[in-house]
C-alpha positions as CSV (number, residue, x, y, z in Angstrom):
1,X,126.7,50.5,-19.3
2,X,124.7,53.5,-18.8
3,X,121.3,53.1,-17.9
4,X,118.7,55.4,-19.0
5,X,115.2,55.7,-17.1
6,X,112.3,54.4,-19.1
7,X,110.1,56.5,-21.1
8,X,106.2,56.4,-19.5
9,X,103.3,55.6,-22.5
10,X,100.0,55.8,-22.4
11,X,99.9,51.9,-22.3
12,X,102.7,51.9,-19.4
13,X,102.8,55.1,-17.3
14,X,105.7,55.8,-15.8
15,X,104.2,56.4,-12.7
16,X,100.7,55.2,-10.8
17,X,98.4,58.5,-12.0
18,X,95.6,57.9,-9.7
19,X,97.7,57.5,-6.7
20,X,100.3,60.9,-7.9
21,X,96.9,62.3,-8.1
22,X,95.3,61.3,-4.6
23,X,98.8,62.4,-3.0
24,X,99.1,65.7,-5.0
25,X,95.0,66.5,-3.3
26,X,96.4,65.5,0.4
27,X,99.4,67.9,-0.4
28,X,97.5,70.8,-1.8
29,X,95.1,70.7,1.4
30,X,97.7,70.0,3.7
31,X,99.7,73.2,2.7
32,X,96.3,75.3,1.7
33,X,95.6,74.7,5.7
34,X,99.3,75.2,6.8
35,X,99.6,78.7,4.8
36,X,96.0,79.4,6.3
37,X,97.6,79.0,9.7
38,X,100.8,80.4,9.3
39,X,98.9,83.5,8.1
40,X,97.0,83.5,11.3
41,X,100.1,83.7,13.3
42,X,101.7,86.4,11.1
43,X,104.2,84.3,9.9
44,X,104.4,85.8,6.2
45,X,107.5,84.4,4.9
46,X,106.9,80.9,5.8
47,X,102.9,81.6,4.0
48,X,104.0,82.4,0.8
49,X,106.4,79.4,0.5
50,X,104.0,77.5,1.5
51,X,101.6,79.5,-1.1
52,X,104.0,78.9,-3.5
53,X,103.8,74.3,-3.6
54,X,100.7,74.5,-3.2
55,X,100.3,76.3,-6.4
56,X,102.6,73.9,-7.6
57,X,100.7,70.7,-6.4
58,X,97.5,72.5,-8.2
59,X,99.7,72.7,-11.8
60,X,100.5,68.7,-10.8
61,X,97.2,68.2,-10.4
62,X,96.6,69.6,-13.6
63,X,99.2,67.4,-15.6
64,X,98.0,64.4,-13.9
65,X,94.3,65.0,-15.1
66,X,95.2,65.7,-18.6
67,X,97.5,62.4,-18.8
68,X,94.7,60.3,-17.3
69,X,92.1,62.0,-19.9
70,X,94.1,61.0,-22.4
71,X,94.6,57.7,-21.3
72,X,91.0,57.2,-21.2
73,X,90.8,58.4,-24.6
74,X,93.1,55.8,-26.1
75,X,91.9,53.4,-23.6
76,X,88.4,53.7,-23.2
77,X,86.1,51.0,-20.8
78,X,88.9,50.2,-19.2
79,X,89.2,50.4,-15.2
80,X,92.3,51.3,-13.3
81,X,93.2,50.6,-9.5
82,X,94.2,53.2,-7.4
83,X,98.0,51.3,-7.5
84,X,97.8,50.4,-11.6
């Protein structure tokens, strides 16, 4: 039987938003820092990769922020851990 993986709600995310979103912030500084200092050392290639994730971790933390707006839309009052 082929499983399929389950589809993520408002009611039942798929995954724990406000920890993707506290690891997406510790990613985006980590590598904001790293490209900082591999641009120090004139290591140009290795910069712009870095660059490059942490533009993505900024689009993640983007997503994340509109899903969690909207589940405080359809959910308002209602508190979630940092786990859920």
């Amino acid at each position: 039987m082929a499983r399929h993986p389950p589809d993520g709600t408002v009611e039942h995310p798929y995954s724990a938003l406000n920890l993707r979103l506290a690891l997406a912030i510790v990613g985006l500084v980590s590598l904001v820092v790293l490209t900082l200092v591999l641009l120090w050392y004139r290591h140009t290639a290795l910069a712009v990769i870095c660059g490059l994730i942490a533009m993505t971790a900024c689009v993640d933390i983007g997503v994340i922020q509109r899903r969690r707006a909207e589940r405080r839309r359809q959910q308002p009052g209602t508190r979630h851990s940092l786990f859920e």
